[in-house]
C-alpha positions in Angstrom: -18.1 79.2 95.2 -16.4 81.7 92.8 -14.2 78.1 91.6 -17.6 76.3 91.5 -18.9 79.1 88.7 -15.7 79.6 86.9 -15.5 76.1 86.6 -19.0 75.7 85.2 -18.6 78.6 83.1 -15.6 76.8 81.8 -17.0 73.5 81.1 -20.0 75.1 79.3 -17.6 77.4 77.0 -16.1 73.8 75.7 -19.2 72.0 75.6 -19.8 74.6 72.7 -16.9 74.8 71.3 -16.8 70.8 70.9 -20.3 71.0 69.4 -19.0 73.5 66.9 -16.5 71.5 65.8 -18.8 68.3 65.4 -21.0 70.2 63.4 -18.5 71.8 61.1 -16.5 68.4 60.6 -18.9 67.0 59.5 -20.8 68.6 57.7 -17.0 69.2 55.8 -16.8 65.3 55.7 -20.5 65.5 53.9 -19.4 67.8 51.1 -16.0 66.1 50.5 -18.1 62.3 50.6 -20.7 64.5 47.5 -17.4 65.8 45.8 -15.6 62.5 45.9 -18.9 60.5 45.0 -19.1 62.9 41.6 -15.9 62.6 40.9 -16.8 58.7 40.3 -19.2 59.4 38.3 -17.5 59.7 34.9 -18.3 62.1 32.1 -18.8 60.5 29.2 -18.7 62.1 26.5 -20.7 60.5 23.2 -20.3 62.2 19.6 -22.4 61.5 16.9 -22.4 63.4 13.0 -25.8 64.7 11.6 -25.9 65.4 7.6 -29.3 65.5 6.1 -32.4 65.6 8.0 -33.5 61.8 7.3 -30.4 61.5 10.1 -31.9 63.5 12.6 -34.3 60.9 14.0 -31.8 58.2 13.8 -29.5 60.5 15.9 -32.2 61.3 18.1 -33.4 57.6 19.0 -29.5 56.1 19.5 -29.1 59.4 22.0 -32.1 57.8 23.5 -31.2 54.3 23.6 -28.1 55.7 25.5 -30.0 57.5 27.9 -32.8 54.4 29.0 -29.7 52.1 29.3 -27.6 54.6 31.1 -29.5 53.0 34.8 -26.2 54.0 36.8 -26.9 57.8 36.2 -23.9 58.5 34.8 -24.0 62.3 33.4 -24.1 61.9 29.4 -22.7 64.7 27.5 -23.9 64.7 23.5 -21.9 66.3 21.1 -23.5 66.4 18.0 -21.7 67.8 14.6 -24.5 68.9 12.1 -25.4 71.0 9.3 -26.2 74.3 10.3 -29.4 74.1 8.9 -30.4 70.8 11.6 -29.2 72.9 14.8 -32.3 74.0 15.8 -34.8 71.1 15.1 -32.0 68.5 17.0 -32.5 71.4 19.8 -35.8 71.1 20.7 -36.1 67.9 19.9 -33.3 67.4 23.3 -35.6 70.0 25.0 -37.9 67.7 25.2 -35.5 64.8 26.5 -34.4 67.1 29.5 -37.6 66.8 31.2 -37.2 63.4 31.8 -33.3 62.8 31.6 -30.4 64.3 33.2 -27.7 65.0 30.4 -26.1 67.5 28.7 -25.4 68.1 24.8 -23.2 70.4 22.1 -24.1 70.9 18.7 -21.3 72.2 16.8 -20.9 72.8 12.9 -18.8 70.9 10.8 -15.2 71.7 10.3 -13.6 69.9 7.7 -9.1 71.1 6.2 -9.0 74.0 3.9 -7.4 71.5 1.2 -9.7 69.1 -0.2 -12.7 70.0 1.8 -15.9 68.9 -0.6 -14.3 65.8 -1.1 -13.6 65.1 3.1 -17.4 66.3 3.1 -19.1 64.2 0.3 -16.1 60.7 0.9 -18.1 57.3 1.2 -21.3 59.2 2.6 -22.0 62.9 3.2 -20.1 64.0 6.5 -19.1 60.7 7.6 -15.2 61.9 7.3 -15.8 64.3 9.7 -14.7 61.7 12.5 -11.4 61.9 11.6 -10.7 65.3 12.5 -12.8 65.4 15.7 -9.6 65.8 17.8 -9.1 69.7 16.5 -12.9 70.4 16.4 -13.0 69.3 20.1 -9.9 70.3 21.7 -11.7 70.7 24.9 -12.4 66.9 24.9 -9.6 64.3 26.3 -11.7 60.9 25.4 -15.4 60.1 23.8 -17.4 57.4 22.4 -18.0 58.0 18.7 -21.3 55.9 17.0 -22.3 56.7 13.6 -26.2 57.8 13.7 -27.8 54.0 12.9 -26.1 52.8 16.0 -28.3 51.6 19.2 -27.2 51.5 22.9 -28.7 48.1 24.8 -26.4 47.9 27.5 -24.8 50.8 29.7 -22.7 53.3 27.3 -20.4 53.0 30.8 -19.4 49.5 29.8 -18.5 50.7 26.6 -16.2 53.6 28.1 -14.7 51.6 30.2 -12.7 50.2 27.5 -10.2 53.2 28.0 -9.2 51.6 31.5 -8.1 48.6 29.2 -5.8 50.8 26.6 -2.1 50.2 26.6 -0.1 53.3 26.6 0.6 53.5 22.7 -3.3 52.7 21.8 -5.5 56.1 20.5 -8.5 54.5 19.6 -10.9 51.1 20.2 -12.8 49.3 17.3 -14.2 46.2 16.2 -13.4 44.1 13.5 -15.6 44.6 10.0 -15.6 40.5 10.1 -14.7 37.7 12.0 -14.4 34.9 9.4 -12.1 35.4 6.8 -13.6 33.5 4.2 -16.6 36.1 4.3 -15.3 39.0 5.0 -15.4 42.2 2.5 -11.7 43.4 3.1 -10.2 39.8 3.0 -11.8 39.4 -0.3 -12.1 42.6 -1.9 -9.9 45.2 -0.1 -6.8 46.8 -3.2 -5.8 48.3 -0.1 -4.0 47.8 3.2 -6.1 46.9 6.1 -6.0 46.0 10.1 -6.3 42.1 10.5 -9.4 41.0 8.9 -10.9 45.0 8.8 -12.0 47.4 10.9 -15.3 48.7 11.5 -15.7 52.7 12.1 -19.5 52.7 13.6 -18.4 52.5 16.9 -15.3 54.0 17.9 -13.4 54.8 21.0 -11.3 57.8 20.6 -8.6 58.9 22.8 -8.2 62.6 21.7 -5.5 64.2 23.5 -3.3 61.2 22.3 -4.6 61.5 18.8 -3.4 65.4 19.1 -0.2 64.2 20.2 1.1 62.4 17.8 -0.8 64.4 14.7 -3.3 62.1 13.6 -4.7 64.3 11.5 -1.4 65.6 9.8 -1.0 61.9 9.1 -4.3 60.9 7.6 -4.5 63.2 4.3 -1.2 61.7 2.6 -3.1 58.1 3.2 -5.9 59.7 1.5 -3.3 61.2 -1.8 -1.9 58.0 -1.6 -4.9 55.8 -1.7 -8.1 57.3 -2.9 -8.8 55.4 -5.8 -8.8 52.5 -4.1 -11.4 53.6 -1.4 -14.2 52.1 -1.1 -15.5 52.7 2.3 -13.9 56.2 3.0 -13.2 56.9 6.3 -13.7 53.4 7.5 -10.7 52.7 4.8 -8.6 55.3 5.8 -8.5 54.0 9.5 -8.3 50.7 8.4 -4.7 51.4 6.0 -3.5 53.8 9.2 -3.7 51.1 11.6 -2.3 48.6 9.4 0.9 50.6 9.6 0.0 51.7 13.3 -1.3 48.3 14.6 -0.3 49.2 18.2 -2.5 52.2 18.4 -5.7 50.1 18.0 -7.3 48.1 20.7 -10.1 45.5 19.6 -13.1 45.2 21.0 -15.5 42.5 20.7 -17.8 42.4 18.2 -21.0 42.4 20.8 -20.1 46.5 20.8 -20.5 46.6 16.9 -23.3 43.8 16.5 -24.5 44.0 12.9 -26.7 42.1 10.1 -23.5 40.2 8.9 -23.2 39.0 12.3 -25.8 36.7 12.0 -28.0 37.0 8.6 -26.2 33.9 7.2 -24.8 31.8 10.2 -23.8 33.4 13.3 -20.1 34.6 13.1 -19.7 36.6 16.4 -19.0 34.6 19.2 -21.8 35.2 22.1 -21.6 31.9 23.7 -20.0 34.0 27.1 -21.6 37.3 26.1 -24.9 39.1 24.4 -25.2 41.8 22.4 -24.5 45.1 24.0 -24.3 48.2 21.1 -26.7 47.1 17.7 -25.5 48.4 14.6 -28.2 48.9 11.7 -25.9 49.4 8.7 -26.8 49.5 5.3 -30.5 50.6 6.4 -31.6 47.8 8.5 -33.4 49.8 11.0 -35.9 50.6 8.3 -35.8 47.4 6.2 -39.0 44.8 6.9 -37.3 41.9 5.5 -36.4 38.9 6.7 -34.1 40.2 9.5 -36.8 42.5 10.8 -35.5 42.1 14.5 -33.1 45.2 14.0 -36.2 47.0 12.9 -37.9 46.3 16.0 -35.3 47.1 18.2 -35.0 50.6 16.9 -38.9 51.1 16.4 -39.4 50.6 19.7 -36.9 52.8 21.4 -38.7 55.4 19.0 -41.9 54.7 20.2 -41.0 54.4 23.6 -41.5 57.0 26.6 -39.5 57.7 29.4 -42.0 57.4 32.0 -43.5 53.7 30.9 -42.1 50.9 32.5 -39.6 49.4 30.1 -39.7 45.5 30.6 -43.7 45.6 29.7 -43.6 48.9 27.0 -40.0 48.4 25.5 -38.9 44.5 25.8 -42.0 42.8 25.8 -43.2 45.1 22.7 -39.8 43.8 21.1 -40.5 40.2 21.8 -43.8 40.1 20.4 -43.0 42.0 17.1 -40.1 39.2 16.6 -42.4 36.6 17.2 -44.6 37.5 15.0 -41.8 38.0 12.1 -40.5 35.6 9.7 -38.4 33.4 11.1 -34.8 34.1 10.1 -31.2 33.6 12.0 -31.2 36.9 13.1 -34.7 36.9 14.9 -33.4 33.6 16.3 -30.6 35.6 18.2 -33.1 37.4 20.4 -32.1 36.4 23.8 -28.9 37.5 22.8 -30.1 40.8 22.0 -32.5 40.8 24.8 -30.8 39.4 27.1 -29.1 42.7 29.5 -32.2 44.4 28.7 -34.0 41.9 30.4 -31.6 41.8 33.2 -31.9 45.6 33.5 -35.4 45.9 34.0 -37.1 42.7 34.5 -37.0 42.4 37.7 -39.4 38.9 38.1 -38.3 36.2 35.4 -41.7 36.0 35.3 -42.1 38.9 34.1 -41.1 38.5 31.2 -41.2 35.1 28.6 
């Protein structure tokens, strides 16, 4: 009898003990599956420059388009370089995003060298140097996305990151080309001074900063600016264009569907979308405001204005899109719509009959 009990007794002692360890395992496997799940999740950092306060809203609504088209919940982190005197009104103006979205956001003053500073601060257009020297203002920052302010998300900014996977291990920095005819293009015809390929555009840039730090891009952009700045035309654009003519393998090209512009298509249609669609929109040169003839740029970025975060995007974003174009002149760019449309559409149209 006394083996009987002691045998119980025993059996009962390991029937708890292998219950404790189910329990503990795993709930240990939970938390390492949650750690290992966020660690997935990239942080993408996006930067943005903000001088003058008719730049705040366009700011505000391309951190907006990245937020509506950001469906895999990746977490967003804004940094945002402005005046001192904007700080506060782009502040609660993000308040207000953060009770619908899940992000986070820096504003951080602007930070221009000792020598030559005005003239960093006022080249091509107020503040717009400040790019250039974002690797010492951010030295907490390995790799970001940088989009001037008239620059519009319509696909996932994660397809745009991902373009760092795709760097070799000399490249710093991804851009797309100013043009992609030569007989057209402004640098081809008009640049007096070096340039990559057929030009660079600067409105969208991947930056890889802790390179950049490494090899001193900054030490080695003023002397291009000694050297050339009578010849500048575009500023900071021209200054990355003559540094990776001499540094052509620091550059990797991206296609111009991330940097889709007016030029693209206002005369004929010189960026190649027969395999793709338009995934960033660019409204240089004020085309975000303009009601002319290529008004679909315009309607693009009034809409994400005018959109809210709760409404169903395929009937109060796309569909409001598609009937302001249709109504429009007809032009070449309004005739590209399904190219601009066209991921928005797959994003959240569920029903092609949703949708026209």
């Amino acid at each position: 009898m006394k083996f009987n009990l002691k045998l119980v007794f025993s059996l009962i002692i390991v029937f708890f003990i292998y219950i404790f360890i189910y329990f503990n395992l795993n709930s240990t496997i939970t938390v390492l599956k949650i750690e290992n799940e966020n660690k997935t999740k990239d942080l993408i950092p996006i930067a943005v420059v903000v001088c003058g306060i008719n730049r705040v809203d366009e700011s505000l609504v391309m951190i907006k388009s990245a937020l509506i088209f950001n469906t895999e919940n990746y977490l967003l982190n804004f940094v945002i370089i402005a005046e001192d005197q904007l700080h506060e009104v782009i502040n609660e103006r993000l308040k207000n995003f953060k009770t619908f979205k899940n992000f986070t956001h820096e504003i951080l003053s602007l930070k221009f060298p000792q020598k030559n500073q005005e003239i960093w601060k006022k080249l091509f257009k107020p503040c717009a140097s400040q790019r250039l020297f974002l690797p010492s203002l951010l030295p907490h920052v390995d790799s970001l996305i940088y989009v001037d302010c008239d620059v519009l998300f319509i696909s996932s900014p994660h397809k745009l990151y991902n373009h760092f996977k795709s760097f070799n291990h000399d490249q710093i920095s991804a851009l797309a080309l100013e043009s992609e005819n030569r007989n057209t293009g402004w640098y081809t015809r008009f640049a007096r001074h070096p340039y990559f390929g057929l030009g660079l555009n600067s409105g969208v840039m991947l930056m890889n900063m802790t390179r950049m730090r490494k090899i001193k891009f900054e030490e080695k952009i003023e002397p291009i600016y000694e050297k050339w700045k009578n010849q500048l035309v575009w500023g900071d654009q021209d200054i990355l264009n003559i540094y990776f003519h001499n540094n052509p393998n620091e550059v990797h090209l991206m296609k111009c569907e991330y940097n889709y512009r007016p030029d693209h298509c206002m005369y004929t249609s010189n960026c190649d979308l027969s395999e793709g669609s338009v995934k960033i929109v660019h409204g240089n040169r004020g085309y975000f405001h303009k009601e002319g003839k290529q008004r679909i740029f315009r309607e693009i970025y009034m809409a994400i204005d005018e959109y809210k975060f709760n409404d169903d995007p395929c009937t109060n974003l796309i569909k409001v899109i598609e009937e302001r174009v249709d109504e429009a002149e007809i032009s070449n760019c309004n005739e590209m719509i399904n190219k601009f449309l066209y991921i928005p559409k797959k994003t959240f149209c569920r029903h092609t009959n949703e949708i026209s």
